[in-house]
N, C-alpha and C positions, 0 to 999 in steps of 0.2 A: 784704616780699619783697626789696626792695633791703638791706633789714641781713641778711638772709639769705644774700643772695649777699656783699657784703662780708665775711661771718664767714667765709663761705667761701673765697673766695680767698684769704686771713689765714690761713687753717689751710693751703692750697695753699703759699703762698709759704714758711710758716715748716717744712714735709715739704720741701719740696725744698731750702732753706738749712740744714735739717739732717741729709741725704741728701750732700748736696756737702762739707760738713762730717767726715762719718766718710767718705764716700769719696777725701778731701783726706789725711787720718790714715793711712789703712790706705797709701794711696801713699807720701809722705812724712813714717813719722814721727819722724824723725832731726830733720827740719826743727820738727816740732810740739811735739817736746821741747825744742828751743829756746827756741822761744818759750813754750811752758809755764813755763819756768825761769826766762826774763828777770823774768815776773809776780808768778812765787811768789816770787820776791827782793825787788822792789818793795813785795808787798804784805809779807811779813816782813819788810823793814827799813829801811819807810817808811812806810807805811799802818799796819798793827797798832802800832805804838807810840806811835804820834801819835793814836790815834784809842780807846784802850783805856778810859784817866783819862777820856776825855770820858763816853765810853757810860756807866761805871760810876758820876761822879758823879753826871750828870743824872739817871740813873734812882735816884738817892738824894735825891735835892736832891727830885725829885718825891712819891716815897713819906712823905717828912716834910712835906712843904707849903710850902717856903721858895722855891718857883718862883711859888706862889698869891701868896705873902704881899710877894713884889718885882714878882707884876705888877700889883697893886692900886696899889701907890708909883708903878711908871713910868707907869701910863695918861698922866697931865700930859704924859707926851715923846713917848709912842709914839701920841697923835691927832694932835698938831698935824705933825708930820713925815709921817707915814704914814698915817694913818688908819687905823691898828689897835690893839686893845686891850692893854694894860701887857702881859699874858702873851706877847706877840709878842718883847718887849726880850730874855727867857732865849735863844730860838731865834734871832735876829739877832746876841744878844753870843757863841753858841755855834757859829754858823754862818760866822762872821768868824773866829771865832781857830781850830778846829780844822780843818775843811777837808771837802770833800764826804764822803759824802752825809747827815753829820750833822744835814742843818739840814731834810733832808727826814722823816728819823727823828721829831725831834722835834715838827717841825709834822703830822704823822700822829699823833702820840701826846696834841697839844693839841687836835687837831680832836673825837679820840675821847672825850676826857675835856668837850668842849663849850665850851672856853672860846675858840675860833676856830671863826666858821661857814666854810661852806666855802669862801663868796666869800671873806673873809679870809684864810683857807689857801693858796688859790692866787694869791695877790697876794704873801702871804709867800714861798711858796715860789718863787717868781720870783727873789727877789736876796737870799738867805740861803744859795745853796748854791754855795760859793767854793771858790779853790783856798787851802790852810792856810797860811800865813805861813811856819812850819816847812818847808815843798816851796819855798816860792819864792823865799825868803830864804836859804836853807840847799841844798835840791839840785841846783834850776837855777842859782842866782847864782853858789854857791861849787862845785859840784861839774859842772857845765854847762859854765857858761859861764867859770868860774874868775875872775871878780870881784864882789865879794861889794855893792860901791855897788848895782850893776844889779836885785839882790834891791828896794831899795828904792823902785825906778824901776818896779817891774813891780808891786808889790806896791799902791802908791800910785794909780795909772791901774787896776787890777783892782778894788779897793775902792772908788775913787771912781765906777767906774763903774755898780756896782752900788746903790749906795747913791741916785744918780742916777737908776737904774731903778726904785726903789722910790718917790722921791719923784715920779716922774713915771705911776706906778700908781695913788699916793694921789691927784694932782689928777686923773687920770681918775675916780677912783670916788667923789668930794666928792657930787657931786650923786646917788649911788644907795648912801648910806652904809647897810651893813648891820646894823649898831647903833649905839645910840646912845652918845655921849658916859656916863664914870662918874656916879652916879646918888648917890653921898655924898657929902655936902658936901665944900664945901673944907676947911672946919675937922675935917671926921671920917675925914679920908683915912686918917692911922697906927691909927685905932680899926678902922676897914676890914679894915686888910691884918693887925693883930691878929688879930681875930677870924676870917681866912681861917686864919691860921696855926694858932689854937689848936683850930679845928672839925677839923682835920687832924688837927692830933695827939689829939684824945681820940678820933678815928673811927680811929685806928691803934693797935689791938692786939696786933699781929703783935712777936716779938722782932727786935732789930736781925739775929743770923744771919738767919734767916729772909729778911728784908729783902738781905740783901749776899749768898747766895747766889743768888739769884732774877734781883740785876743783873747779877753778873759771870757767869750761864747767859746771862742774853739779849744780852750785849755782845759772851760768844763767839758764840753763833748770828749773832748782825749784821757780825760780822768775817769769818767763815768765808763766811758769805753774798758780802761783800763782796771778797774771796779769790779766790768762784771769779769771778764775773762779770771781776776785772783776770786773772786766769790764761785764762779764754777767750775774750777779745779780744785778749792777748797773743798767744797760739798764731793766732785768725785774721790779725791783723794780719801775724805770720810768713809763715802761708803765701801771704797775697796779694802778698806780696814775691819770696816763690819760685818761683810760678807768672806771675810778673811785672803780675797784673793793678794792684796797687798801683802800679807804675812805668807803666802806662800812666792812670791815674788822674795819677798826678803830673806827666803831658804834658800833660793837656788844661786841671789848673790852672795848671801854669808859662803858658800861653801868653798870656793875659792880663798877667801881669808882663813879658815878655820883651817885650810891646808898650811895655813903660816904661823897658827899657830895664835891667832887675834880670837879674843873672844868676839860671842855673840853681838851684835847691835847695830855693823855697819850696813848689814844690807837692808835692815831696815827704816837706816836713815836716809839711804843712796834709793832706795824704791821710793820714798817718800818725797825727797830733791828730786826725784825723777819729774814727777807733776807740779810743785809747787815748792820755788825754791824758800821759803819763809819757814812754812813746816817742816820741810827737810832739814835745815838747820838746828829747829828747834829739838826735832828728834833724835839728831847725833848729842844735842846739848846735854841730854836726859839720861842719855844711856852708858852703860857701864866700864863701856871705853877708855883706854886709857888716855893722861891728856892729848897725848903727841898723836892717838889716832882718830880722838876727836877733831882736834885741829885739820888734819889732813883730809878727812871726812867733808869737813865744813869748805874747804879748798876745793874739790872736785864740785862739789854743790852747788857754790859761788860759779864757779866756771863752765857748768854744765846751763845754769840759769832756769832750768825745768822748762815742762812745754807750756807752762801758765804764760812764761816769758816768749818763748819762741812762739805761741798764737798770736801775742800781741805783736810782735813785729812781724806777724806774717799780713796780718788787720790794714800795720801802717803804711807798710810798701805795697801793698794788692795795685795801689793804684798807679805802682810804674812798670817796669822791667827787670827789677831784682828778681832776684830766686832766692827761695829761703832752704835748698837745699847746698848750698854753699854757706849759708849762717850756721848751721846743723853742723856741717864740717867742722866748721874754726871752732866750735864749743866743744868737741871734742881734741882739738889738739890742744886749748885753751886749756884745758883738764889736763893732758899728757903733760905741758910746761907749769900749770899751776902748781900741780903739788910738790915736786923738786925745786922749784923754788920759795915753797913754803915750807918746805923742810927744812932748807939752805937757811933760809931768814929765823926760824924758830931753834934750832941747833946753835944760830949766831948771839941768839939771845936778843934778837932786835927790835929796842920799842922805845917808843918817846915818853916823858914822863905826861900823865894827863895833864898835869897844869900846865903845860907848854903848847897845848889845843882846846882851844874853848870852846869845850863839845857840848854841846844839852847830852847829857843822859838819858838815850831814848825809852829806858826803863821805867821811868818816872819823871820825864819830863814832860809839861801843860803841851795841849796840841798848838797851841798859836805860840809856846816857846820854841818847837819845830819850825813852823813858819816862818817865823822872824829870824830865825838860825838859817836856816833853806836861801832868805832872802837877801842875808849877808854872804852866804856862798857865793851866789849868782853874782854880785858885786865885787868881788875878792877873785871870784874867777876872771870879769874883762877887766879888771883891773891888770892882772896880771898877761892878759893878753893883750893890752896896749902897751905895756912897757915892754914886753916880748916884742911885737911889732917894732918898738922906736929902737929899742937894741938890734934888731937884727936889720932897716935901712940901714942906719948908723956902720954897723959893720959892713951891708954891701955896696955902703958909699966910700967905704975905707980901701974896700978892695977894689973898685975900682981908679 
């Protein structure tokens, strides 16, 4: 009876939030075209090229088996850190370099194929779904905030913090581990991830076309997906700006800072990060803030990921047994560790020089410079997860 009436009110709240929604539209839609547009620019010429090479490889890299055959390698790295099995390392190396809601994508896709139970699933999915190094390196640092150090500073406390959230998942779940440790020897580990690879390829029949139209259908379907959910948190975000309830949101968070003694501007870049993490960013960027609590602003935001974000990963997993009120959790401790660690990194004064990363400048970089940037990541990334693999048998052939 009680789930009955919660469903209910569930389907109450979400009739009347979208009743107020088209009766918002029909009022102002001068206003809702705005915001419609700030979105569909965003996701055109930030999101879709950054996130295109990802979709399309993994879902190649998967159909040949070369995701099987590097997670049988990594298991050695990905228990002792995490407590999760090797297959985990593709979605954590792909969740880190391309940017949300990628890493939710994939771990729906390993839960379904079995090689992540669910309890694993939802531990991963906890701190694999970041903001893309590409965004915070390239549009907040250089095109934001207009110094491009600060990318490194944010990017460094976002990562580390998540990564911290992960290892602090795995000493929770030590003592209720839900599988066991790899079951081949030390010495038969490369015969292992062989044999994962070669049972792949003789059970794949299919021509390569076949194969690469199939990816690049389901990468559009995920981009478009992904498209609308930033185009209709854009537009609400709009209009709770124009109907002013956003700015009185951003009274009742200022007032807490202003007891500190922080001017004006945070809470209405943190209302703002609240729905839509791209705008939120951009409105700390703007405002009168000083740099260190711009910065800090932009950290909570990044780590918060807004509910534009948290829809679409609710979208991606609907179709297993995750729960997205444990992803809710981790983005808020996500926020607790990000900002003491980006204070830590920015007080250290820590950044690379640009010439030592060959970034497109997402400010003014061509959209198929992104692409072609996106699509060297993806390369750079199993790149480095094949050598990660061959170092870490190597080592657990030493050790035994």
């Amino acid at each position: 009876m009680n789930r009955e009436k919660q469903k209910l009110h569930q389907g109450y709240f979400i009739l009347i939030c979208s009743l107020l929604l088209v009766v918002s539209l029909a009022i102002s839609p001068k206003v809702a075209f705005q915001g419609a547009l700030r979105g569909t620019r965003a996701w055109f010429e930030i999101v879709l090229p950054a996130l295109l090479p990802f979709f399309i490889g993994s879902a190649l890299l998967e159909r040949y088996g070369l995701t099987h055959c590097l997670g049988v390698l990594l298991e050695p790295v990905m228990r002792p850190l995490f407590n999760l099995p090797g297959a985990a390392a593709f979605v954590l190396a792909v969740g880190y370099t391309s940017g949300y809601p990628i890493g939710a994508v994939i771990t729906a896709s390993e839960i379904k194929a079995g090689r992540l139970t669910p309890a694993e699933g939802q531990r991963l999915l906890a701190f694999t779904n970041n903001a893309s190094p590409l965004f915070m390196l390239g549009a907040v640092a250089v095109g934001m905030l207009g110094q491009p150090a600060l990318g490194w500073t944010l990017a460094a406390g976002h990562y580390a913090a998540n990564l911290t959230l992960g290892i602090l998942l795995a000493w929770r779940s030590r003592q209720h581990s839900s599988r066991p440790p790899l079951k081949a020897g030390n010495h038969k580990i490369w015969a292992a991830a062989l044999q994962e690879l070669r049972q792949k390829l003789l059970a794949n029949e299919r021509p390569l076309g076949n194969h690469l139209a199939e990816a690049v259908g389901e990468a559009c379907n995920k981009l478009l997906a992904i498209g609308g959910f930033i185009i209709v948190f854009a537009t609400i975000s709009q209009l709770l700006l124009h109907f002013g309830l956003l700015g009185a949101l951003a009274r009742l968070l200022d007032w807490p800072f202003q007891l500190l003694g922080l001017p004006e501007g945070i809470g209405l870049a943190l209302g703002t990060g609240l729905l839509e993490i791209t705008l939120g960013c951009q409105q700390a960027s703007i405002s009168d803030l000083p740099l260190q609590a711009k910065v800090l602003t932009i950290a909570a935001i990044l780590a918060w990921s807004g509910f534009s974000v948290i829809a679409q990963v609710a979208s991606f997993i609907s179709s297993t047994s995750l729960r997205l009120l444990p992803f809710i959790k981790a983005r808020l401790v996500h926020i607790l560790l990000a900002i003491p660690y980006t204070y830590f990194f920015y007080q250290l004064g820590w950044s690379i020089p640009a010439a030592a990363w060959p970034l497109p400048q997402a400010a003014n970089a061509s959209w198929l410079g992104l692409l072609v940037y996106s699509g060297q990541l993806f390369l750079f990334t199993l790149l480095v997860l094949t050598l990660l693999a061959i170092i870490s048998s190597l080592l657990h052939r030493l050790k035994s």
